[in-house]
DOVEX-866783 format. One record per residue: residue in three letters; x, y, z of N, C-alpha, C in turn. Coordinates in steps of 0.2 Angstrom, whole numbers, always signed. Example, Ala and Ser with C-alpha at 12.3 -4.5 7.8 and 13.67 -1.06 7.14 Angstrom:
BEGIN
+-----+-------+-------+-------+-------+-------+-------+-------+-------+-------+
:  aa :    nx :    ny :    nz :   cax :   cay :   caz :    cx :    cy :    cz :
+-----+-------+-------+-------+-------+-------+-------+-------+-------+-------+
: ALA :   +66 :   -28 :   +39 :   +62 :   -22 :   +39 :   +66 :   -16 :   +39 :
: SER :   +64 :   -11 :   +35 :   +68 :    -5 :   +36 :   +64 :    +0 :   +39 :
+-----+-------+-------+-------+-------+-------+-------+-------+-------+-------+
END
This chain:
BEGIN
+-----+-------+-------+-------+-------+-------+-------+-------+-------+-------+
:  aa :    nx :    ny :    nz :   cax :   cay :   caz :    cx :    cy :    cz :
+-----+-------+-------+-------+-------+-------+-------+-------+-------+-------+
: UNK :    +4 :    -6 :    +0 :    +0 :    +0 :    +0 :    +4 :    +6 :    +0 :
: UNK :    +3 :   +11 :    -4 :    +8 :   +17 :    -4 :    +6 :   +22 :    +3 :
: UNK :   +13 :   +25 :    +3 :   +14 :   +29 :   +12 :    +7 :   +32 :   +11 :
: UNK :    +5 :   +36 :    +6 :    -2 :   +42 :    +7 :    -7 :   +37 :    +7 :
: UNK :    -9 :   +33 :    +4 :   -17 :   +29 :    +5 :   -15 :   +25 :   +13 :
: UNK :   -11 :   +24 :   +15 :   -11 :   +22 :   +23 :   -12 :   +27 :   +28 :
: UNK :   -11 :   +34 :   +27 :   -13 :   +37 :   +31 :   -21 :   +41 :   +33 :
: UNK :   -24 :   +43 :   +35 :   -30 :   +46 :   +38 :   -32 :   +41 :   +42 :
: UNK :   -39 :   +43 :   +43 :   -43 :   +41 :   +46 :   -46 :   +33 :   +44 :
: UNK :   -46 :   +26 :   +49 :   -48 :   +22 :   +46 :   -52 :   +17 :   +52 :
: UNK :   -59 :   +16 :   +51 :   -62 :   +12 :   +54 :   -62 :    +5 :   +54 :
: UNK :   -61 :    +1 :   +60 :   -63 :    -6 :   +62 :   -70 :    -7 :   +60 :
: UNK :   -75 :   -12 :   +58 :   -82 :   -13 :   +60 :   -80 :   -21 :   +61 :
: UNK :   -85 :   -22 :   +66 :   -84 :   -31 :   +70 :   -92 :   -30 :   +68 :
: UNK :   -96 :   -35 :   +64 :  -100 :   -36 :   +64 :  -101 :   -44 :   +69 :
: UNK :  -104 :   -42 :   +74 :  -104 :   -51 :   +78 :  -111 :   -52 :   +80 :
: UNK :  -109 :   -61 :   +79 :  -118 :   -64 :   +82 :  -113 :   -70 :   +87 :
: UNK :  -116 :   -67 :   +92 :  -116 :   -72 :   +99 :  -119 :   -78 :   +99 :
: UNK :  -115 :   -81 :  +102 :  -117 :   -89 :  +103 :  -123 :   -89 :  +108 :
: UNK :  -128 :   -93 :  +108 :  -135 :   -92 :  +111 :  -135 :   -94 :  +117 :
: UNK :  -126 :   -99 :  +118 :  -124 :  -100 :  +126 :  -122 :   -95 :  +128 :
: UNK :  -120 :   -90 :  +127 :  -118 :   -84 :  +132 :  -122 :   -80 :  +133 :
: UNK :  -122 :   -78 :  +139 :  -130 :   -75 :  +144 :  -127 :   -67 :  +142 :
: UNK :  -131 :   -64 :  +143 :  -130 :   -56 :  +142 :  -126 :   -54 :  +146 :
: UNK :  -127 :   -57 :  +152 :  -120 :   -52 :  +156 :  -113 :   -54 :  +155 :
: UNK :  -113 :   -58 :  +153 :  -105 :   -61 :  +147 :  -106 :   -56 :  +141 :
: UNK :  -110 :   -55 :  +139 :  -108 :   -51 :  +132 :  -108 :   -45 :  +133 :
: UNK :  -110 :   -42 :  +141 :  -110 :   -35 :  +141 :  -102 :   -34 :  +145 :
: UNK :   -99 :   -39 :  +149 :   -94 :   -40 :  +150 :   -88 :   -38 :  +146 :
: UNK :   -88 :   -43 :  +140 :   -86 :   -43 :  +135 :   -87 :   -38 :  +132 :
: UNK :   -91 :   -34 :  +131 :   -91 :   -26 :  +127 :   -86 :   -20 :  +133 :
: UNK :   -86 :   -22 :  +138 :   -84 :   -17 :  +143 :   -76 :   -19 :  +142 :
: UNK :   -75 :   -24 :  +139 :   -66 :   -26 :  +139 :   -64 :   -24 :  +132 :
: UNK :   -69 :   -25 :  +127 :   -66 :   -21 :  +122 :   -66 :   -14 :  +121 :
: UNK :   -71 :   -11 :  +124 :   -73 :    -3 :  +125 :   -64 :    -3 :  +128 :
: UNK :   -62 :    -6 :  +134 :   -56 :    -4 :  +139 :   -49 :    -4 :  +132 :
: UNK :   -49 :    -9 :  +126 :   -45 :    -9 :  +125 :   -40 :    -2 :  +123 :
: UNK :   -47 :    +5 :  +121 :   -45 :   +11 :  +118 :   -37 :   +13 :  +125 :
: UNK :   -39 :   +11 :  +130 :   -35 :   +12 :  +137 :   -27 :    +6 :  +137 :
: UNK :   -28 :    +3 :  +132 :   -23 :    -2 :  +131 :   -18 :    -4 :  +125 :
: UNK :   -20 :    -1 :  +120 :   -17 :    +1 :  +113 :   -19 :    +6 :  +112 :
: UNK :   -11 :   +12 :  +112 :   -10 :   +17 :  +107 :   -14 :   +21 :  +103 :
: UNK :   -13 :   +15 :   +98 :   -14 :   +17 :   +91 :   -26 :   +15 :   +90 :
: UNK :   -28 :   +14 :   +94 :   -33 :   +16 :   +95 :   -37 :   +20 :   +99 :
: UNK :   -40 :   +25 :   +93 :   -42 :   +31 :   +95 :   -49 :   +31 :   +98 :
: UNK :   -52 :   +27 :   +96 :   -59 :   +29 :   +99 :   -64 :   +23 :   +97 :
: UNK :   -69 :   +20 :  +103 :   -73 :   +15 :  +102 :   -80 :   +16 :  +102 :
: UNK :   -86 :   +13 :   +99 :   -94 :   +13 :  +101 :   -96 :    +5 :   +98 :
: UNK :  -102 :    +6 :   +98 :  -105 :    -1 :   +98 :  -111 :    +0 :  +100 :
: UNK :  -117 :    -5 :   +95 :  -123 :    -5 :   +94 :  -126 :   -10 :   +93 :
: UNK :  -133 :   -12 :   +94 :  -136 :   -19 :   +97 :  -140 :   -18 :   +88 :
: UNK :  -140 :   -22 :   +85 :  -144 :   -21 :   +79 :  -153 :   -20 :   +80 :
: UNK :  -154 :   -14 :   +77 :  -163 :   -13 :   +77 :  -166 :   -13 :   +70 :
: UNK :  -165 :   -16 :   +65 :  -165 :   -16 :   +59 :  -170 :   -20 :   +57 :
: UNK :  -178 :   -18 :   +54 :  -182 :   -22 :   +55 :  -181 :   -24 :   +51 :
: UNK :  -179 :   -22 :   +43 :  -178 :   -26 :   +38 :  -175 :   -32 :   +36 :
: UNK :  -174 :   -37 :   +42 :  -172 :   -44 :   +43 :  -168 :   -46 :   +37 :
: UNK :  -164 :   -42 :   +36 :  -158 :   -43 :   +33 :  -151 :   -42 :   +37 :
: UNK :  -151 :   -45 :   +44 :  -146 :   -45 :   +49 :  -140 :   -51 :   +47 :
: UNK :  -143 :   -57 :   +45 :  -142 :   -64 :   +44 :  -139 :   -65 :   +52 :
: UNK :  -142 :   -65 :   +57 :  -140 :   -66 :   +64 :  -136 :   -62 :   +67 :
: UNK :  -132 :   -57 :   +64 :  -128 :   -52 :   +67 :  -134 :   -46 :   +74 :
: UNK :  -131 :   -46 :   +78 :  -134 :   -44 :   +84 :  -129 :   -38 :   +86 :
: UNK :  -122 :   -39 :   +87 :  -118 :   -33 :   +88 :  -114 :   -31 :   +83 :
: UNK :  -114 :   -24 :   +84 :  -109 :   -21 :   +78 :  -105 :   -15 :   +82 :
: UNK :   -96 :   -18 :   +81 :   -92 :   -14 :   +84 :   -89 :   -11 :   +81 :
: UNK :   -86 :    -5 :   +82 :   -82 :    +0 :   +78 :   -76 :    +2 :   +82 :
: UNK :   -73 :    +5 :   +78 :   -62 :    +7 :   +81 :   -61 :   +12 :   +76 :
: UNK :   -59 :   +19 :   +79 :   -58 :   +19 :   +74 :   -48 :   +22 :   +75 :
: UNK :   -46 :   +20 :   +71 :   -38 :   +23 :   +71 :   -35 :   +29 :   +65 :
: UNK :   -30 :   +30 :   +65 :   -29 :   +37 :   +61 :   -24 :   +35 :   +56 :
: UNK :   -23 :   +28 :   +53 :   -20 :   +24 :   +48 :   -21 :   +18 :   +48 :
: UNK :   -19 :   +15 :   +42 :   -18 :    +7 :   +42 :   -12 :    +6 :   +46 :
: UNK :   -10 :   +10 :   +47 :    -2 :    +6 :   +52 :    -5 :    +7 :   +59 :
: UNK :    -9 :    +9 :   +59 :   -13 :    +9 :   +68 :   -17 :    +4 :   +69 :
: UNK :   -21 :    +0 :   +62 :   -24 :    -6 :   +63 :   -20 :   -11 :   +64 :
: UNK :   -14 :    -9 :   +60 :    -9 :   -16 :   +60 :    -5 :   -17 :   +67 :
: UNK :    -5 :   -12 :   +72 :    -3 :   -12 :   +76 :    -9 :   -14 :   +82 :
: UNK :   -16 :   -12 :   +79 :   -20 :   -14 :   +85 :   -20 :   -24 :   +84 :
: UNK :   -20 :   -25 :   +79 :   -19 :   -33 :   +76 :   -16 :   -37 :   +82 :
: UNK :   -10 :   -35 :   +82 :    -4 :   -39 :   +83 :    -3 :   -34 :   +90 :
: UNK :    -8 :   -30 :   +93 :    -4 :   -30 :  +101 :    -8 :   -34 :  +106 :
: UNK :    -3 :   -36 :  +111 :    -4 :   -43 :  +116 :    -9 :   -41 :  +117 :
: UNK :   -11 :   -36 :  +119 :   -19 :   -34 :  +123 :   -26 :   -38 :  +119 :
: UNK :   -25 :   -34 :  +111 :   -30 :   -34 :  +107 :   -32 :   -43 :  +105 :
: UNK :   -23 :   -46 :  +105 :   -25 :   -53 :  +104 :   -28 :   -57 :  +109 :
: UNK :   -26 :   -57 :  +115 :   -28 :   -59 :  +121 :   -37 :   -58 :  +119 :
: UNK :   -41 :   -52 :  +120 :   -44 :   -50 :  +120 :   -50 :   -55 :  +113 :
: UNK :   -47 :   -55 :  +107 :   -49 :   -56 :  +100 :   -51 :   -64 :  +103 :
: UNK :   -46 :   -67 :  +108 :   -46 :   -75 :  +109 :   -54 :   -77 :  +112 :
: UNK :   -53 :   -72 :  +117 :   -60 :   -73 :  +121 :   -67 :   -71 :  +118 :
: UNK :   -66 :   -64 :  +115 :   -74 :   -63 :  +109 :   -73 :   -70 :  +106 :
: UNK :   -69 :   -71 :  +100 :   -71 :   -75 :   +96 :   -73 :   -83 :   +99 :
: UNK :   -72 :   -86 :  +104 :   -75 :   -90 :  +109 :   -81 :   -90 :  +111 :
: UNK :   -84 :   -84 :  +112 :   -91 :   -82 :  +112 :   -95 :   -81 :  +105 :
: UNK :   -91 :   -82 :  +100 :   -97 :   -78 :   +93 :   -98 :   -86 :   +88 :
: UNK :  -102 :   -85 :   +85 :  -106 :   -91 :   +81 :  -103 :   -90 :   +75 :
: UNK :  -103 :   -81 :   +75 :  -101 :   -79 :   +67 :   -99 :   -72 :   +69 :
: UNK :   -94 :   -70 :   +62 :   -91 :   -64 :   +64 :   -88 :   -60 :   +55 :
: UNK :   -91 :   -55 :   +54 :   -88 :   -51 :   +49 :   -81 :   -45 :   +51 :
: UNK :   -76 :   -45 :   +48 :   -73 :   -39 :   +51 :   -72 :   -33 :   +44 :
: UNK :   -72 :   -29 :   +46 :   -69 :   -23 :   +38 :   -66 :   -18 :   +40 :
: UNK :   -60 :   -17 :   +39 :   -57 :   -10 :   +38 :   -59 :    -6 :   +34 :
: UNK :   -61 :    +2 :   +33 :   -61 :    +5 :   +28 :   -60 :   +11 :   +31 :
: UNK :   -59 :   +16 :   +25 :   -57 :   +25 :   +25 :   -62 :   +26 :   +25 :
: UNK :   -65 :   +31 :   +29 :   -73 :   +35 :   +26 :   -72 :   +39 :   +19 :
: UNK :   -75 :   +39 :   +17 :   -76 :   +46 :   +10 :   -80 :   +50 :   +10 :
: UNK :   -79 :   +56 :   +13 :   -84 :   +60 :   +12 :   -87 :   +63 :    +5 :
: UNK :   -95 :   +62 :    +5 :   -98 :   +62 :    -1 :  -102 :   +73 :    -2 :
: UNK :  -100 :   +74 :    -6 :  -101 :   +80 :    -8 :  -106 :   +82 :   -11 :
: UNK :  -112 :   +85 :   -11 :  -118 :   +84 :   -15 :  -118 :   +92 :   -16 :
+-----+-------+-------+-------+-------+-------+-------+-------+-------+-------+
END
């Protein structure tokens, strides 16, 4: 990837559907550990997260959707691969049935 399209602003999204064995206070648990990671790697700037309300049942079972956002692809690469976020990746993914992840730039659209 060239130096300039690695920099700006670039969004994590975790689209996750929870295993229907974990009780809600495990997956609220689990949201307050990932919320903590911003406190734990650097290179992540800021976290939210939203329970899906979308009635047009085209969910396919996703129930949470998490966001990160960082200030390059070198600040994902680095949330990747630090102990914190692995540790942390080990235990969600333990809890989920299914899971989509996406990195992207936003683009602001001009109308």
């Amino acid at each position: 990837m060239e130096e300039e399209e690695s920099k700006g602003v670039v969004k994590h999204i975790v689209l996750a559907k929870f295993k229907e064995s974990v009780s809600e206070e495990e997956i609220q648990e689990s949201i307050k550990q990932y919320a903590n990671l911003v406190n734990l790697v650097p290179s992540m700037k800021a976290f939210s997260w939203g329970k899906d309300l979308s009635n047009e049942n085209m969910q396919q079972g996703f129930t949470h959707v998490f966001e990160s956002t960082f200030e390059s692809t070198q600040g994902v690469a680095e949330y990747v691969s630090h102990p914190s976020h692995v540790e942390y990746a080990t235990l969600l993914l333990s809890q989920l049935d299914n899971v989509i992840v996406v990195d992207y730039k936003p683009t602001p659209v001009r109308v």
